[in-house]
C-alpha atoms as an extended CHARMM CRD file, in Angstrom:
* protein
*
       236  EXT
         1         1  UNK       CA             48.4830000000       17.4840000000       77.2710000000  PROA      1               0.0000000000
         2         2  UNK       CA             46.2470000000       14.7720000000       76.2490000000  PROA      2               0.0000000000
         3         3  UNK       CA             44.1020000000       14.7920000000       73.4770000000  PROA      3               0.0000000000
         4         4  UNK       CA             40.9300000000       14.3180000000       75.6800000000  PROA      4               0.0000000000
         5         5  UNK       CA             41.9100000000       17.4780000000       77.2370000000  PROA      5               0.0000000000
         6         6  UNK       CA             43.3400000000       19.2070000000       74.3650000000  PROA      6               0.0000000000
         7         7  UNK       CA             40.0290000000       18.3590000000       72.2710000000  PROA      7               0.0000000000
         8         8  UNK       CA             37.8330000000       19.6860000000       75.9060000000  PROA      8               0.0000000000
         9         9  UNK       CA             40.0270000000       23.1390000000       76.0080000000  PROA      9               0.0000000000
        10        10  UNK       CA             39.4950000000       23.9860000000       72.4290000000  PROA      10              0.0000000000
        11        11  UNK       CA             35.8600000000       23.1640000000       72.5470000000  PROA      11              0.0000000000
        12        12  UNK       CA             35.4290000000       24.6330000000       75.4840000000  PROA      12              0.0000000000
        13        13  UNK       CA             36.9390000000       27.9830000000       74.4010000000  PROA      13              0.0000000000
        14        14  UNK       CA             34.5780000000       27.9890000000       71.3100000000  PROA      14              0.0000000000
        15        15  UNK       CA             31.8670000000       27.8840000000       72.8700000000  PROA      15              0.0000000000
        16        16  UNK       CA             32.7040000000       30.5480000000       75.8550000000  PROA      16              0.0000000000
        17        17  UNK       CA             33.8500000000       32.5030000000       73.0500000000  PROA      17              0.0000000000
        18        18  UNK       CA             30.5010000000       31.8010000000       70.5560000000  PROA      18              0.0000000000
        19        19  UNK       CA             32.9770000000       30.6760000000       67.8500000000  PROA      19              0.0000000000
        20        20  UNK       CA             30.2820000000       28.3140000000       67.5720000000  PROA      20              0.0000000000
        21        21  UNK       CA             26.4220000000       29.8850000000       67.8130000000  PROA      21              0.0000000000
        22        22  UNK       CA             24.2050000000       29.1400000000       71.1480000000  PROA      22              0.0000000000
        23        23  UNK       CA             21.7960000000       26.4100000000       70.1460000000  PROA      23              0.0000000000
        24        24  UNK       CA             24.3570000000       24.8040000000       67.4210000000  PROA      24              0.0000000000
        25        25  UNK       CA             24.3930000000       21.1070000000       66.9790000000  PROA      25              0.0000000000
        26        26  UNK       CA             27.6540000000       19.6990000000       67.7080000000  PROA      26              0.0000000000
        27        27  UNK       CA             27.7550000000       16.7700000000       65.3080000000  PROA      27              0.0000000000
        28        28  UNK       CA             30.5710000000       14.9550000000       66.0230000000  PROA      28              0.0000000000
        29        29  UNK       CA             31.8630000000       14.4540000000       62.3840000000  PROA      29              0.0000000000
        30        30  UNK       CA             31.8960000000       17.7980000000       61.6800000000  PROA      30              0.0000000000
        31        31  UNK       CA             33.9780000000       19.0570000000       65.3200000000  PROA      31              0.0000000000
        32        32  UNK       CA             36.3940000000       16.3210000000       64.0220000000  PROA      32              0.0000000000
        33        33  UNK       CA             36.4510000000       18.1670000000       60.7140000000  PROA      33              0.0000000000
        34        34  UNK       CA             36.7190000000       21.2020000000       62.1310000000  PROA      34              0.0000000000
        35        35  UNK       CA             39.0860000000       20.6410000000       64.8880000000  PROA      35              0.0000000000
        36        36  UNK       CA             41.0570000000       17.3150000000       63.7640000000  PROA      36              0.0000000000
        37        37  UNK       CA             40.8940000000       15.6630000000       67.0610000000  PROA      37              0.0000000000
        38        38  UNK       CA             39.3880000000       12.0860000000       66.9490000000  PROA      38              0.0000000000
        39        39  UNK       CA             35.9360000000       10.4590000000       67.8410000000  PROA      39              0.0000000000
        40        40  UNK       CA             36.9230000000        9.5630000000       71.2390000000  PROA      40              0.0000000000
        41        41  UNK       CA             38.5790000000       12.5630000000       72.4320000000  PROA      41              0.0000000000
        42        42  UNK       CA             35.4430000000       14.4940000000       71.2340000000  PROA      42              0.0000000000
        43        43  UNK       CA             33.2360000000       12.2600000000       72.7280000000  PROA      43              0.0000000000
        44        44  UNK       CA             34.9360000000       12.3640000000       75.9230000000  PROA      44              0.0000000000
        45        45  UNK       CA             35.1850000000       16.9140000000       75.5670000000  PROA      45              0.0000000000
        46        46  UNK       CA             31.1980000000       16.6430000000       75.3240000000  PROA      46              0.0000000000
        47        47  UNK       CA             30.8850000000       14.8450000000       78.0250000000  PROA      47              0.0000000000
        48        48  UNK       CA             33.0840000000       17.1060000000       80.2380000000  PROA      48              0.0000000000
        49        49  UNK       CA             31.2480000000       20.1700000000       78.8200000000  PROA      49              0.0000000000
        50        50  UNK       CA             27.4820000000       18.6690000000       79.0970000000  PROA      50              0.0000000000
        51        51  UNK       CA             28.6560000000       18.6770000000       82.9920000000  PROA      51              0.0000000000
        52        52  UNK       CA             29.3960000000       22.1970000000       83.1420000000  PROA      52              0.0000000000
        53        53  UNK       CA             26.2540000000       22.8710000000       81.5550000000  PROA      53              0.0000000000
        54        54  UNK       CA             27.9070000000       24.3220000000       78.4730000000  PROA      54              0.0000000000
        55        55  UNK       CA             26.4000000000       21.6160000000       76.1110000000  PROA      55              0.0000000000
        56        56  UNK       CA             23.4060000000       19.7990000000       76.2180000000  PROA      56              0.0000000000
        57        57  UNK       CA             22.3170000000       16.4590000000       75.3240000000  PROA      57              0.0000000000
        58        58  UNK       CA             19.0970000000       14.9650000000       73.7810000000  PROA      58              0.0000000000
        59        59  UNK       CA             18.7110000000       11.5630000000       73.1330000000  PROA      59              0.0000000000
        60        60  UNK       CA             18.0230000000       10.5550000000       69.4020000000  PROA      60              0.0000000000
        61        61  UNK       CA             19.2670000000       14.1600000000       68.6440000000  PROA      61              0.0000000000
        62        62  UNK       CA             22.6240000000       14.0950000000       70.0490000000  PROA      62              0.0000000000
        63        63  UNK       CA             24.5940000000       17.0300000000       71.3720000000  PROA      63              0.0000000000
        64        64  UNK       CA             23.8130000000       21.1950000000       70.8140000000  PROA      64              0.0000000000
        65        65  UNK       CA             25.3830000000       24.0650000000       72.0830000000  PROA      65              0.0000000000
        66        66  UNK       CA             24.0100000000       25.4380000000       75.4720000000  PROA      66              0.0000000000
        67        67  UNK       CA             21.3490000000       28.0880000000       74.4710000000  PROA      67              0.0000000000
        68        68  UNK       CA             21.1040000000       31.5610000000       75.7340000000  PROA      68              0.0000000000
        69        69  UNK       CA             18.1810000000       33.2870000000       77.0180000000  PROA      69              0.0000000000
        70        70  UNK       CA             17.0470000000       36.6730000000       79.1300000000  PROA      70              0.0000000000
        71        71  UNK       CA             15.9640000000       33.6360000000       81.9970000000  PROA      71              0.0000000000
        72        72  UNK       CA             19.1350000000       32.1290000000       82.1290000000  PROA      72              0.0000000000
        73        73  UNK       CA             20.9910000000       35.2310000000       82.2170000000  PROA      73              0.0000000000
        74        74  UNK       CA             18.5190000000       36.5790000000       85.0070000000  PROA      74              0.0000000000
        75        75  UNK       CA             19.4780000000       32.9970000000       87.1580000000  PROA      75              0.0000000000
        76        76  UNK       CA             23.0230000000       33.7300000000       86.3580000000  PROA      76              0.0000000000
        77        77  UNK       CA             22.8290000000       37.2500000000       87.6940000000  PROA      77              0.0000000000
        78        78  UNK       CA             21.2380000000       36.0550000000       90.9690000000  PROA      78              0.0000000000
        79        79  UNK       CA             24.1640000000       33.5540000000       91.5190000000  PROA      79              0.0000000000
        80        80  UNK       CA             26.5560000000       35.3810000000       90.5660000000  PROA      80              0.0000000000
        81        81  UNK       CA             25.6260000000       38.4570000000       93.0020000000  PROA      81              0.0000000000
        82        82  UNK       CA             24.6040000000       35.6540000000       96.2410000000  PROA      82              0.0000000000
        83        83  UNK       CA             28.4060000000       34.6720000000       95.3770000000  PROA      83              0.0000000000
        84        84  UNK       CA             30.1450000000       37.7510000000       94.6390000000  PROA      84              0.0000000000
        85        85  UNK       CA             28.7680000000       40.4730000000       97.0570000000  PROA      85              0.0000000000
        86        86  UNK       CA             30.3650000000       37.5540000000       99.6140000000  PROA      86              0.0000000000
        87        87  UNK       CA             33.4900000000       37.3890000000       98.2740000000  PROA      87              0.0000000000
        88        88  UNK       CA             33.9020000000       40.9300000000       97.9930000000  PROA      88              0.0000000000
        89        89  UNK       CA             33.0750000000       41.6320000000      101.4490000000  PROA      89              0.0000000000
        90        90  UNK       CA             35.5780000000       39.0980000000      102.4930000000  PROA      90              0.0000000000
        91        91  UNK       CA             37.9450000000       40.5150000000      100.3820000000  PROA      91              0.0000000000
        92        92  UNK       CA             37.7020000000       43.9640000000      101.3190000000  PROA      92              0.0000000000
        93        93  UNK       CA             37.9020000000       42.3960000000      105.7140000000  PROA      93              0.0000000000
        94        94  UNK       CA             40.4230000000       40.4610000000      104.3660000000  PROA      94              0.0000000000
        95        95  UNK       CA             42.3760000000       42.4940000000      101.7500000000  PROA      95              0.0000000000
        96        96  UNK       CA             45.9360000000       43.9860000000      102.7720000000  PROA      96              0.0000000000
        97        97  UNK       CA             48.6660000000       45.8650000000      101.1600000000  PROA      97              0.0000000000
        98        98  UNK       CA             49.0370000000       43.4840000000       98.4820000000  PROA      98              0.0000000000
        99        99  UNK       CA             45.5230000000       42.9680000000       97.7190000000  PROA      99              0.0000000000
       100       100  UNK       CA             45.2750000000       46.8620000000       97.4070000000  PROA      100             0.0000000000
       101       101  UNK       CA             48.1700000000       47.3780000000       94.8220000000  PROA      101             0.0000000000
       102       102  UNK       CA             47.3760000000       44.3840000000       92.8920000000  PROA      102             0.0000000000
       103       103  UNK       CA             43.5030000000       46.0120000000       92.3660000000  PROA      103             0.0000000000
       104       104  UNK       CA             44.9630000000       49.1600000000       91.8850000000  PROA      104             0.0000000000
       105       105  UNK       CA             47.3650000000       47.6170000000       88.5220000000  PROA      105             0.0000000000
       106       106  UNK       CA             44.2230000000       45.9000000000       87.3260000000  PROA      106             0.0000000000
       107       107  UNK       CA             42.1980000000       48.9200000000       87.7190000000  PROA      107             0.0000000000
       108       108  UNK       CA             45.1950000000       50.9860000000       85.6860000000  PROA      108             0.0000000000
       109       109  UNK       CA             45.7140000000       48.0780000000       82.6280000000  PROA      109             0.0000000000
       110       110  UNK       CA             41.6750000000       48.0730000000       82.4520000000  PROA      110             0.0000000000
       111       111  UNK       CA             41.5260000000       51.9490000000       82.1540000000  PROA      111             0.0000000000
       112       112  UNK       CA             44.1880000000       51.6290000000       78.7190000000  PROA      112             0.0000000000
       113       113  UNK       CA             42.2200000000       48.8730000000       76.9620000000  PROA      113             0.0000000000
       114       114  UNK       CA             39.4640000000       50.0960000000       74.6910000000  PROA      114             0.0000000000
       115       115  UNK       CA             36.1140000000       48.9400000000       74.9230000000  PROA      115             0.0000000000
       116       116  UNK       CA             34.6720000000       46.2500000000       72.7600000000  PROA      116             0.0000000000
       117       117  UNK       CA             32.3470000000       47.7700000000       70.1410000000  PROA      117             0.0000000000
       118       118  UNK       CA             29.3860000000       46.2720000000       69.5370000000  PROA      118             0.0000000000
       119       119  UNK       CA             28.7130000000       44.2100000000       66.8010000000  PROA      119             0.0000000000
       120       120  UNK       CA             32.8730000000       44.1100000000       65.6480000000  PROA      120             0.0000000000
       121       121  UNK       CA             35.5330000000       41.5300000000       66.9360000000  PROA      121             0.0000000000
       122       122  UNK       CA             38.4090000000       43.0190000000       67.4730000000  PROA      122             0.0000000000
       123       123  UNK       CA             41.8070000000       42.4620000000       68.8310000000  PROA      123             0.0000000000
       124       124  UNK       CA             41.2380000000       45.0250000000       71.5020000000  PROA      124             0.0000000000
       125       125  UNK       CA             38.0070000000       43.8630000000       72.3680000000  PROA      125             0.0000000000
       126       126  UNK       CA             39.7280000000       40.4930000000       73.4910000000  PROA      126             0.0000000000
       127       127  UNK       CA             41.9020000000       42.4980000000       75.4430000000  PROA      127             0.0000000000
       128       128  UNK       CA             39.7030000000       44.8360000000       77.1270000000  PROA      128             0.0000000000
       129       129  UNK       CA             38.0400000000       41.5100000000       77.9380000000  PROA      129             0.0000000000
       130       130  UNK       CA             40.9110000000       39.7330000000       79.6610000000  PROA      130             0.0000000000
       131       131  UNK       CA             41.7660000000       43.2450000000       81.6350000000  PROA      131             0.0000000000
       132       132  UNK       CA             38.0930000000       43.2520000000       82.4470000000  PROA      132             0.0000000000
       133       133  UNK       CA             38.2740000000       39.5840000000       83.7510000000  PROA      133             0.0000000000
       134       134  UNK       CA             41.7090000000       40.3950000000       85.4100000000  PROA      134             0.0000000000
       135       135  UNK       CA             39.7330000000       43.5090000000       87.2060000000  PROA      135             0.0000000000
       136       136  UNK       CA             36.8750000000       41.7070000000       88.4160000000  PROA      136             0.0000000000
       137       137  UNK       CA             39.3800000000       39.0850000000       89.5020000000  PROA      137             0.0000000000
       138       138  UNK       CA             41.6170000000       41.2040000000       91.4280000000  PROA      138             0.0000000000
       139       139  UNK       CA             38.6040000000       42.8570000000       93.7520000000  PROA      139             0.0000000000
       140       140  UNK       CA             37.6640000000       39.2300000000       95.1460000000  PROA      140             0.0000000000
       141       141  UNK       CA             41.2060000000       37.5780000000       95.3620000000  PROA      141             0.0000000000
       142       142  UNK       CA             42.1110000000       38.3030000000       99.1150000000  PROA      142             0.0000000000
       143       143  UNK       CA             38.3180000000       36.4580000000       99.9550000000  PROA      143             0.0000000000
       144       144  UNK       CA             40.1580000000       33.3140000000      100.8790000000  PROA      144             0.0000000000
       145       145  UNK       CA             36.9080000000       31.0820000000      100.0960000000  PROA      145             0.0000000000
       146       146  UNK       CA             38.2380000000       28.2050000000       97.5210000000  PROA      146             0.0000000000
       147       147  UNK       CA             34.9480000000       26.8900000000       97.0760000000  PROA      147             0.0000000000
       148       148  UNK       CA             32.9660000000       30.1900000000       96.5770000000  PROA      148             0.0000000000
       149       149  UNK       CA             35.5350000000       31.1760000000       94.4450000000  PROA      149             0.0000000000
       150       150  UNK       CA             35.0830000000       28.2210000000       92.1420000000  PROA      150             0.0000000000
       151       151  UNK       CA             31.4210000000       28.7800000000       92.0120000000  PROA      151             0.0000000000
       152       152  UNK       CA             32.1480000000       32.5710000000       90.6510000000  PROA      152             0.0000000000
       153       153  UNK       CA             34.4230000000       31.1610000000       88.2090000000  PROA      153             0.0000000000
       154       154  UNK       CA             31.8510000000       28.8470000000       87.0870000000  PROA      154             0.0000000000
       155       155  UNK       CA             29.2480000000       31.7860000000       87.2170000000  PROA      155             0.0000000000
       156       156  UNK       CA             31.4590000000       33.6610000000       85.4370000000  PROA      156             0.0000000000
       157       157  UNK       CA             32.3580000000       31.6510000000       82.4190000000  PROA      157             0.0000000000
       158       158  UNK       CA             28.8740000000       30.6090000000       81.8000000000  PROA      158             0.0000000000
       159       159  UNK       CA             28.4320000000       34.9120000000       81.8440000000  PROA      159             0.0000000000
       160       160  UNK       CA             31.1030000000       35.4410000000       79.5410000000  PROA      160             0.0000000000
       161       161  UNK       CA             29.2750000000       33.1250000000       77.1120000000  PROA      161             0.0000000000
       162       162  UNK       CA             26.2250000000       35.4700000000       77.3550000000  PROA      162             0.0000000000
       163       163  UNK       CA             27.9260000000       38.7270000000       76.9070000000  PROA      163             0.0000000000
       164       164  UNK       CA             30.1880000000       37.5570000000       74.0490000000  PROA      164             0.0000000000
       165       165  UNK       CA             26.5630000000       36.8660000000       72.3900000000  PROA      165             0.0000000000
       166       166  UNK       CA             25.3450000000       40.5830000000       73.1130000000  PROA      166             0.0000000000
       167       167  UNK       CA             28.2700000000       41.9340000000       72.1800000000  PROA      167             0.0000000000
       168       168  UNK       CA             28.4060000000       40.3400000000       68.7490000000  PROA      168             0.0000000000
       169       169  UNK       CA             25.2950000000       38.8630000000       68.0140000000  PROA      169             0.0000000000
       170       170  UNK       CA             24.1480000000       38.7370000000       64.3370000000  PROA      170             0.0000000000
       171       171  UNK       CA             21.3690000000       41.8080000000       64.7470000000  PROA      171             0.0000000000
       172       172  UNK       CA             23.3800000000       44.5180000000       67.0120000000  PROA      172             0.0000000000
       173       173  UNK       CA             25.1660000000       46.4500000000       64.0110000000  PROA      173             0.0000000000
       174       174  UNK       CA             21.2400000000       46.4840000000       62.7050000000  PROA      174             0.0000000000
       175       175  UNK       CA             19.4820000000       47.7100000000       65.9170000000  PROA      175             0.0000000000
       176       176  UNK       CA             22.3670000000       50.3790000000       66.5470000000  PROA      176             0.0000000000
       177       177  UNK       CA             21.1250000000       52.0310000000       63.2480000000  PROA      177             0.0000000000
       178       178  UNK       CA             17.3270000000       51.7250000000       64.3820000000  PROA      178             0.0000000000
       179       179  UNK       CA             15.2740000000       53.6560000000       66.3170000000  PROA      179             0.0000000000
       180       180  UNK       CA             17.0900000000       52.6170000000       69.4130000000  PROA      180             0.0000000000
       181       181  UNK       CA             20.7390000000       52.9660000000       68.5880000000  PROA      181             0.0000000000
       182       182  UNK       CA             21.0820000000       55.7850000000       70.7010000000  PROA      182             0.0000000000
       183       183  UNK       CA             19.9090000000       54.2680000000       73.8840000000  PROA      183             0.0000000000
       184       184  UNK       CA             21.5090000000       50.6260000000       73.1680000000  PROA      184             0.0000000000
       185       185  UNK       CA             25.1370000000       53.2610000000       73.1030000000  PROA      185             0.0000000000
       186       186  UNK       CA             24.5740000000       54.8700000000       75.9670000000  PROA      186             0.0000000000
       187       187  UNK       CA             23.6310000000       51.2370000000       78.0900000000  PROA      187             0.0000000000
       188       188  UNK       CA             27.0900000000       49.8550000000       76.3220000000  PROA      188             0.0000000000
       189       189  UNK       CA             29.0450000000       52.5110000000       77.3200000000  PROA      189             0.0000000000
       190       190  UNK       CA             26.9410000000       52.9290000000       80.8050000000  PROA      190             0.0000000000
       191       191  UNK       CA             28.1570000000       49.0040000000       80.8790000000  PROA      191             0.0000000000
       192       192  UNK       CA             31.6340000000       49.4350000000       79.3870000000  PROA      192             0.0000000000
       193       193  UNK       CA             33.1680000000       52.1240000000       80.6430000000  PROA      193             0.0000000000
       194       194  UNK       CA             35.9130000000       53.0400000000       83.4420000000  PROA      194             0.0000000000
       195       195  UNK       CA             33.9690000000       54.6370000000       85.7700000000  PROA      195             0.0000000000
       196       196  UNK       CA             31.8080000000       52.7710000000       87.2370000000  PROA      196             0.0000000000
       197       197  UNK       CA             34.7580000000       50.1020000000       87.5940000000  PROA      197             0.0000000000
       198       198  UNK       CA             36.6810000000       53.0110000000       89.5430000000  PROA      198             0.0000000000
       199       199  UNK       CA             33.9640000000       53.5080000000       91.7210000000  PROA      199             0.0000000000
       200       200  UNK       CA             34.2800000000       50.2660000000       92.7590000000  PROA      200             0.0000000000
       201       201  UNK       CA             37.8800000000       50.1770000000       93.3910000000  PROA      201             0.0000000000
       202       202  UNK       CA             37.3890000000       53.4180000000       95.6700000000  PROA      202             0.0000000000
       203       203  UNK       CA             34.6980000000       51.4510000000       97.9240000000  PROA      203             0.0000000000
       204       204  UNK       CA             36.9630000000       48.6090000000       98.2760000000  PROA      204             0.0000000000
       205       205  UNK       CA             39.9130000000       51.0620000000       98.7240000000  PROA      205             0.0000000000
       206       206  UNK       CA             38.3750000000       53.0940000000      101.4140000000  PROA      206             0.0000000000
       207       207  UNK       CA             36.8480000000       49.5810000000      103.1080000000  PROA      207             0.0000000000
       208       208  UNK       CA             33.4180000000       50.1450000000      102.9780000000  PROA      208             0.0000000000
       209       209  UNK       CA             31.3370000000       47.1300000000      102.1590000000  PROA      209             0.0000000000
       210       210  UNK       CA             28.1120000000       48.2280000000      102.0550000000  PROA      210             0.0000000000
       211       211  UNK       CA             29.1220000000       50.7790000000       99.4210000000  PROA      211             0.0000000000
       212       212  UNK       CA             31.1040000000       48.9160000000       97.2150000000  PROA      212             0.0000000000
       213       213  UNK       CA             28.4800000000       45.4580000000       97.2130000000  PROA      213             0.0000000000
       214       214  UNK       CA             25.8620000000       47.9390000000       96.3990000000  PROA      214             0.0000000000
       215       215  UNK       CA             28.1470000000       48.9530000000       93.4590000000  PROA      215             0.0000000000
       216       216  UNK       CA             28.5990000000       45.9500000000       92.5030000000  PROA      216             0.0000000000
       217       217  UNK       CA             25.1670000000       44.5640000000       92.5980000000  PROA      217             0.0000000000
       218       218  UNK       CA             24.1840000000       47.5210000000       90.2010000000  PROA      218             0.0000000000
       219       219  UNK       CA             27.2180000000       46.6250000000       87.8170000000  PROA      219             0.0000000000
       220       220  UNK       CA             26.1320000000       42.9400000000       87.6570000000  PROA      220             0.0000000000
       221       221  UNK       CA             22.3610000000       44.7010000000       86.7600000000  PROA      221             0.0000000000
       222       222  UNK       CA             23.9080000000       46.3120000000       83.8510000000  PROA      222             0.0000000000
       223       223  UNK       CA             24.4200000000       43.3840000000       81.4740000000  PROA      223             0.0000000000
       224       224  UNK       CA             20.6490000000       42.4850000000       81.4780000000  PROA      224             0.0000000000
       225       225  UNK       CA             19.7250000000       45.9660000000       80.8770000000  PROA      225             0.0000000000
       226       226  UNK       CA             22.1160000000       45.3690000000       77.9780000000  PROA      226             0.0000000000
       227       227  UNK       CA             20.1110000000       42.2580000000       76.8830000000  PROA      227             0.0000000000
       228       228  UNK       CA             16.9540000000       43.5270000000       77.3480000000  PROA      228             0.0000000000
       229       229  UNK       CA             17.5590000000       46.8940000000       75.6240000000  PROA      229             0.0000000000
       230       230  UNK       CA             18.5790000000       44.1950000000       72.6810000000  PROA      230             0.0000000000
       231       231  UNK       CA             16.2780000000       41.5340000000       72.8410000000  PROA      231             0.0000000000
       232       232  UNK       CA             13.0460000000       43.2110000000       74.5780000000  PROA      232             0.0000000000
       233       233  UNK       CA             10.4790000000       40.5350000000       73.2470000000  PROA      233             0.0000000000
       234       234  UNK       CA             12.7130000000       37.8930000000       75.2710000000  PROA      234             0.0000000000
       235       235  UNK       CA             12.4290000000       39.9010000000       78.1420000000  PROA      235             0.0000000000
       236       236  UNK       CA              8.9770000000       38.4040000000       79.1220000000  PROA      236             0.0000000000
């Protein structure tokens, strides 16, 4: 691998994974510091990741870290459902005995990983993550729609960005001892946990669309009730 793309695959992990904060500066110098790839392959990985609307670009001020916000997560959840709720369909028209076994190991791997926990990064967290990716994955692969499905993987990373911030932003240990600690739980575990992911296997098991993208659509809801529950006063 070259060290363009080596120095674009480790940035670009970093900031999916907020190893470095939304709204960061990315000062060249100091990614070369911190990294040890050179000026030009860094130059070259922002320019890559200002594309994919990971980083942005001002001039005079040089390059910062994408921010995240209740709006863009709202425009993220409307793309990714317009994209999704199609695949899905097609998958489930589409889907045969493979398609059905494969979702059904997902579904089973998902079901033994633990839940992140809010606030803590954890080993299991990353790999109830990957399962969770691997799930998600599984119930759209028989769609046979390259392009749509490189539009939800694009959705989908830009997501991932969003809910490693909920998950372990610098306030969520605090707020889960406040007032509303109780009812930020219950919408992580609401969120988080294997059932409503089983529910969803059964529509698309027992081929009923309309069932399972209505399913879905509320699952893809959850994650801003997440945000907002957290962050109410961006909710506006």
């Amino acid at each position: 691998m070259s060290q363009t793309n080596s120095a674009y695959e480790t940035l670009r992990r970093a900031l999916l994974d907020c190893d470095i904060a939304p709204g960061a500066p990315l000062a060249i110098s100091s990614l070369k510091a911190r990294f040890g790839f050179g000026w030009t392959p860094l130059r070259e990985a922002l320019s890559r990741l200002e594309a994919e609307s990971l980083v942005t670009f001002e001039k005079n001020k040089g390059y910062r870290v994408a921010p995240v916000s209740v709006a863009g997560l709202k425009d993220l959840q409307l793309a990714r459902t317009a994209v999704e709720t199609t695949l899905f369909t097609r998958s489930i028209a589409r889907g045969g005995d493979k398609w059905e076994a494969d979702l059904v190991a997902a579904h089973y791997l998902l079901a033994q990983a633990s839940p992140p926990t809010p606030g803590a990064v954890t080993a299991e967290g990353f790999l109830w993550e990957e399962r969770h990716d691997a799930f998600h994955a599984a119930l759209l692969s028989a769609a046979d729609a390259p392009w749509l499905a490189h539009l939800a993987r694009q959705t989908s990373d830009q997501l991932h960005r969003h809910h490693r911030f909920i998950l372990n932003g610098a306030d969520v240990a605090e707020q889960l001892g406040g007032k509303q600690g109780q009812r930020i739980r219950d919408v992580f575990a609401r969120t988080l946990g294997i059932a409503h992911h089983t529910r969803l296997m059964d529509a698309a098991l027992a081929r009923d669309p309309v069932a399972a993208t209505r399913l879905l659509e509320k699952h893809i809801g959850f994650t801003l009730a997440v945000y907002e529950v957290l962050w109410p006063e961006n909710g506006e």
